[in-house]
N, C-alpha and C positions, 0 to 999 in steps of 0.2 A: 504494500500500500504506500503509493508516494505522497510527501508533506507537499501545500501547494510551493511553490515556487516564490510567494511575495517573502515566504519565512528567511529566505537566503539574505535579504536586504535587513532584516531585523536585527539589531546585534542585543546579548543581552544586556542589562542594567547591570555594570561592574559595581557600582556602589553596592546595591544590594547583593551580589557576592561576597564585596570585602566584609561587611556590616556578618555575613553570617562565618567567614573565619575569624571575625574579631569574636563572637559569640562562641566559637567552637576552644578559641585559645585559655577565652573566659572558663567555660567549663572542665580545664585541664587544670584551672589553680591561678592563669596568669591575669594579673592586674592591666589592664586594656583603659586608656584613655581614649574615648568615640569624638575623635571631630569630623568625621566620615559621612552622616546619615542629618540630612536635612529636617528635623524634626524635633519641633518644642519639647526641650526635657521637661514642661512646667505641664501639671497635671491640668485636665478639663475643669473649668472656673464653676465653682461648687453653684450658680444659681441655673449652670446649665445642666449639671446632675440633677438637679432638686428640680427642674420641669419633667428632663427627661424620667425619672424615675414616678412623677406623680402621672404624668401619661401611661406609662406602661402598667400602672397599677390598674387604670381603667378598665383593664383586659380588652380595648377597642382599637387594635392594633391592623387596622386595615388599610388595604392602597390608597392613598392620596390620587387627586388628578394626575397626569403625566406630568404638568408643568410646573408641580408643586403646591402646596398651602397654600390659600389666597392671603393666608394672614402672614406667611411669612414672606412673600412675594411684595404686600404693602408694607410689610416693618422694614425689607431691605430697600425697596424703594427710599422710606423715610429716613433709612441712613444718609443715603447717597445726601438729600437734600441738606440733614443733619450737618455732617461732615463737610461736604465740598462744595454747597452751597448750588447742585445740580439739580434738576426736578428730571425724572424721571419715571415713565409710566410702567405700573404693576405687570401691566400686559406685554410690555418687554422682558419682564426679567423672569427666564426660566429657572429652575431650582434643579442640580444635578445631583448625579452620584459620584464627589469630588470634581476641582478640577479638572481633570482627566475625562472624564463626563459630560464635563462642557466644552472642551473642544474636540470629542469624537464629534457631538450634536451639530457642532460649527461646520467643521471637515464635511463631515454627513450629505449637508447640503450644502455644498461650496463647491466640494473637488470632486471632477471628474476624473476618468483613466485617462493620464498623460498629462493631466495639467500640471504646472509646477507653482510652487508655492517658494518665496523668499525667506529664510533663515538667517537670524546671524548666527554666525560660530568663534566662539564657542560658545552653547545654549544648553536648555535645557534638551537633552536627548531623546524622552517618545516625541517631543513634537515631528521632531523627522521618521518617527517610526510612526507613528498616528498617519502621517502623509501617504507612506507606502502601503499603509493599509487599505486606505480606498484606491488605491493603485495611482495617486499621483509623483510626482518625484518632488524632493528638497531640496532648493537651489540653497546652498550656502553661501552666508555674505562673511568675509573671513575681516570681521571687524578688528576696530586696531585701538591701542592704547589711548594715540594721543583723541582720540573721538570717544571715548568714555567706554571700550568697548559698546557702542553703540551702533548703528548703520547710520548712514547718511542719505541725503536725498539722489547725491552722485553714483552713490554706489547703487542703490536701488534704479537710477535711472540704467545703468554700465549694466546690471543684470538683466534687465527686464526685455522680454521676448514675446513673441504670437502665443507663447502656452502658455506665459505667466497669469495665474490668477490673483494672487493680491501678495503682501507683506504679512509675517508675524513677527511681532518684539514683546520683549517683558520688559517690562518697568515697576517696581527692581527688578535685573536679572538676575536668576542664577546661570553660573556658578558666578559671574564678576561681584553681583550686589550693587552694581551702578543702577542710575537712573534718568529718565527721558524728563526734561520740564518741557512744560506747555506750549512754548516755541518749537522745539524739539517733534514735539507728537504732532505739533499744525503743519512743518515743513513736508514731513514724512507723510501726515496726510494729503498733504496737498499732493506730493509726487503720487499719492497711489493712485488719487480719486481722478487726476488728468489723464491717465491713461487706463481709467473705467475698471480699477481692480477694484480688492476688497481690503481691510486690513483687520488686523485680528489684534489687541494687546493684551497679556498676559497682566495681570495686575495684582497675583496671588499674594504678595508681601506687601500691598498696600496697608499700614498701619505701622509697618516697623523700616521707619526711617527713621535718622537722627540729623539734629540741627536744621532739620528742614520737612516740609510733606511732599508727598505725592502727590502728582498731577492726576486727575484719571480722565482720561482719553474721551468719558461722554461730555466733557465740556469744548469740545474741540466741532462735532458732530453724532448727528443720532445714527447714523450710518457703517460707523464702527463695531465691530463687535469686540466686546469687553468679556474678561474672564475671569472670577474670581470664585477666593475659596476659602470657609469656614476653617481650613487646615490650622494655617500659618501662625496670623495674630490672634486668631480666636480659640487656637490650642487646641482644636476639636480633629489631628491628624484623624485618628481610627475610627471615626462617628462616619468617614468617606460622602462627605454633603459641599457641595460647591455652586456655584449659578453663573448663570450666562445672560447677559445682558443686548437681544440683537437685533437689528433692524425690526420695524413692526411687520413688514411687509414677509420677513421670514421664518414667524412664529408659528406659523400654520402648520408649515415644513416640519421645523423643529418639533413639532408639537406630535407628528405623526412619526416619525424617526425614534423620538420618546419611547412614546406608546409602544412600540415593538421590540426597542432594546431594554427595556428598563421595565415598564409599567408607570414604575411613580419611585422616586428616592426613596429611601429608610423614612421609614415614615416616624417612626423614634428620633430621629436625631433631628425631622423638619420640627419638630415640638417642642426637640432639645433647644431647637438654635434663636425659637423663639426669645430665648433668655437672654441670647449673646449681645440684643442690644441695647440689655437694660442699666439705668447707670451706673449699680454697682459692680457689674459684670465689665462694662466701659473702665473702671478706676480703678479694676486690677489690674485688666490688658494693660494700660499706659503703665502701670508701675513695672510692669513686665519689661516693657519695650525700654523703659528706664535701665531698667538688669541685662538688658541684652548691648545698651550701648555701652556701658559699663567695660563688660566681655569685651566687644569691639575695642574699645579704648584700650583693655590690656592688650588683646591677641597683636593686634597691626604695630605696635612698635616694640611688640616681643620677637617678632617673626624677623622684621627689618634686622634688628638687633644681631638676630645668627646669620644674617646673610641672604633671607632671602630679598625679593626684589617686587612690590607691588606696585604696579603701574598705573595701575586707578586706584584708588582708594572707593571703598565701599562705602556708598549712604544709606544702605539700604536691606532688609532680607538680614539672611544671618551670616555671608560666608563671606572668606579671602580669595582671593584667586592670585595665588604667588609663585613666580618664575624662581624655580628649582634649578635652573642650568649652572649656575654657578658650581654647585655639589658634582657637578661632573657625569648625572647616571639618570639615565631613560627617568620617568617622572612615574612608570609603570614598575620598574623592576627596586625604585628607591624606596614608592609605598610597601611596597612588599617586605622589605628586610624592617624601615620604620616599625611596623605592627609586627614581627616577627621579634626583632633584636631590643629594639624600643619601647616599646607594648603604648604604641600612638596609632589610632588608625586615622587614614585623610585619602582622602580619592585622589587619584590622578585625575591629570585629563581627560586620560582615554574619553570617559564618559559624553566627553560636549563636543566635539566635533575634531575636524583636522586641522583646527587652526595651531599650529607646535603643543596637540598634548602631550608630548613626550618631554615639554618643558616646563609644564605648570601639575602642580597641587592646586586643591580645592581644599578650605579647612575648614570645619562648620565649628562657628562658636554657638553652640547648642549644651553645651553643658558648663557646669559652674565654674566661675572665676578659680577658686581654690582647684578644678578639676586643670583649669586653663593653664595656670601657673604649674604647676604639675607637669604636665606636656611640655609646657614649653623648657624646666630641666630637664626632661630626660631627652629632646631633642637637642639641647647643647651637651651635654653628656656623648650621647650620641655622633656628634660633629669634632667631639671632644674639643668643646669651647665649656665646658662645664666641671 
C-alpha cells in the first residue's frame, strides 16, 4: 500500500522530536533545562478552570455551531475593540480548533493545486506544510537581519508570479520574535492587494510584547485574514481553541469546510475561554507578560555575553533566534551534544526554513529566570567560559 506522494514534501517537526529526547534523558535521572518547546510554562489562569469546570459539571456537553459560540464570537469581537480600539463584526470571527485550525480553514479556501503562497524564512514551519497539503507550493522569502527579519514590499514584489496567490507573515514571529508596525503591515498590504492576492497575518503572540504593542493587521483592512490563538498569552496551549478572523464574503466557505473537518471546536474550552476576557483573568496575563520580559531581559545579554550573535533583537513572543557560527558546528549537530553533554535543550534551525539553519539556534524563554540563569552556566561551562 503506497503513502500519497504530498507526504514526501512534509518534513517532521524537529522541535517536537528534540522536546521528546529531552523527556527520555529526563526519565534516565538527567537534569534537562527546556528552552526548546514554544509553550507557556504558566499554568491555565484559574477563572478559566473555574468556567471551564462549572460547564462541564452541567453534563451538557454538546456540539456548538461550526463557527463557534455566538457568545464567544461577541466577547472576542469586544476584545478586538477593547484593546486596539478596532470594531469588528461577530460574523467574521470564526472560532477554531487552535491556530492551526484557523489556517487549515484559510488555506481551505484560498489555495488551489499549484498555486503558490509567499513565506518568509525563517518561519514558523507547518505553515509551509499546511501549503503542501492542499497541494499548493511555498514560495520562501529568505528574509534578512537588517529588515527585522521581516519581508519587504521589494521582495514580495521580486517573488511574485501568475500562480502566486497572496502573502503570509506573523507579527511576532516565530522563531525571530520580531514585529510588523502598522506602516509595515499597510506597505505589505498595499503590495499584495495591487496585484489582487490575498494576505494572511499570523498574530498568535499578540499580547506578549514588551516596550511597545502590536499592530493587528484588521486596522489596516477588512480584507485581510487574521489568525489568532487562545494558546500563547492566554496560556490555554492544551485546551487547542484559536479563531480566525476573515473576509465577510468568505465565511460561508469557511463555515462549510468547518462543518466537515471539525463539526464545532471543544466545546469545553469555547466556555472555558469565555473567562479569558475577564478583568481578573486580563491582570494576570499582563503580570505574566511582565515575567516573560523579565526572562527576555536576562536571556539576550546572557547569550551575547558567551558569544553568541543576535541580529534582531526580539519584541515580541517568547524566543531568541541566535547565530551559533561563531562555535564553529552545524546549528543541528551543536543542539544535539548541548542537550546531551549540557542537559540544555534549544532547537536548531532546521525547523524554519533554508535561510542558514545550520547557523542559528532558537531558545524559548518559556521557563523561569532561576531555570534561565541555570542554562545559561552550564552553557558557559560548556564553551568552557564558565
Amino acid at each position: 500500500m503506497n503513502i500519497a506522494t504530498r507526504m514526501a514534501g512534509i518534513a517532521p517537526f524537529h522541535v517536537m522530536e528534540l522536546m521528546a529526547k529531552a523527556k527520555a534523558l529526563e526519565a534516565e535521572g538527567r537534569s534537562i533545562i527546556h528552552m526548546e518547546v514554544g509553550e507557556p510554562d504558566f499554568p491555565t489562569p484559574e477563572p478559566i478552570i473555574h468556567a471551564a469546570s462549572a460547564f462541564i459539571r452541567t453534563g451538557r456537553v454538546f456540539y456548538t455551531h461550526a463557527l463557534g459560540l455566538p457568545q464567544l464570537r461577541a466577547a472576542i469581537a469586544k476584545f478586538y475593540q477593547d484593546r486596539y480600539g478596532v470594531s469588528v463584526s461577530p460574523e467574521r470571527i470564526i472560532v477554531t480548533a487552535g491556530a492551526s485550525g484557523a489556517l487549515l480553514l484559510a488555506l481551505g479556501v484560498l489555495i488551489d493545486p499549484g498555486d503558490e503562497l509567499l513565506l518568509p524564512d525563517p518561519g514558523y514551519p507547518c505553515n509551509r506544510h499546511f501549503t503542501r497539503l492542499f497541494e499548493g507550493r511555498a514560495v520562501s522569502l529568505m528574509v534578512r537581519p537588517e529588515n527585522n527579519y521581516q519581508p519587504t514590499a521589494a521582495d514580495v514584489a521580486a517573488a511574485w508570479t501568475t500562480r502566486t496567490r497572496g502573502l503570509l507573515v506573523a507579527s511576532p514571529a516565530n522563531p525571530t520574535g520580531t514585529l510588523l508596525d502598522r506602516t509595515h503591515l499597510a506597505v505589505l498590504w498595499q503590495a499584495v492587494a495591487e496585484r489582487k492576492g490575498v494576505m494572511l497575518v499570523d498574530e498568535i503572540y499578540h499580547g506578549l510584547t514588551y516596550a511597545c504593542e502590536a499592530e493587528t493587521a484588521l486596522s489596516i483592512s477588512e480584507d485581510i485574514f487574521v489568525i489568532n490563538s487562545f494558546s500563547k498569552y492566554f496560556n490555554m496551549t492544551g485546551w487547542r481553541l484559536g479563531w480566525l478572523v476573515a473576509p465577510l464574503r468568505f465565511v460561508r466557505e469557511i463555515e462549510k469546510l468547518a462543518q466537515n473537518l471539525f463539526i464545532s471546536p471543544s466545546v469545553p474550552a469555547q466556555h472555558a475561554a469565555l473567562a479569558a476576557f475577564q478583568p481578573e483573568t486580563i491582570a494576570l496575563l499582563e503580570r505574566r507578560r511582565a515575567e516573560f520580559q523579565a526572562r527576555r531581559n536576562l536571556l539576550l545579554p546572557g547569550l551575547r555575553k558567551l558569544g553568541f550573535t543576535v541580529a534582531a533583537e526580539p519584541a515580541g513572543a517568547f524566543y531568541i533566534y541566535a547565530d551559533c557560527s561563531q562555535f564553529g558546528e552545524d546549528s543541528f549537530a551543536l543542539a544535539g551534544k548541548l542537550i546531551e553533554q549540557a542537559g540544555v535543550a534549544i532547537t536548531p534551525g532546521l525547523d524554519f526554513g533554508a535561510n542558514a539553519p545550520e547557523r542559528h539556534l532558537r531558545f524559548a524563554y518559556t521557563v523561569s529566570q532561576g531555570q534561565l540563569a541555570e542554562g545559561l552556566e552550564r552553557l558557559a561551562r560548556y564553551f568552557g567560559l564558565g
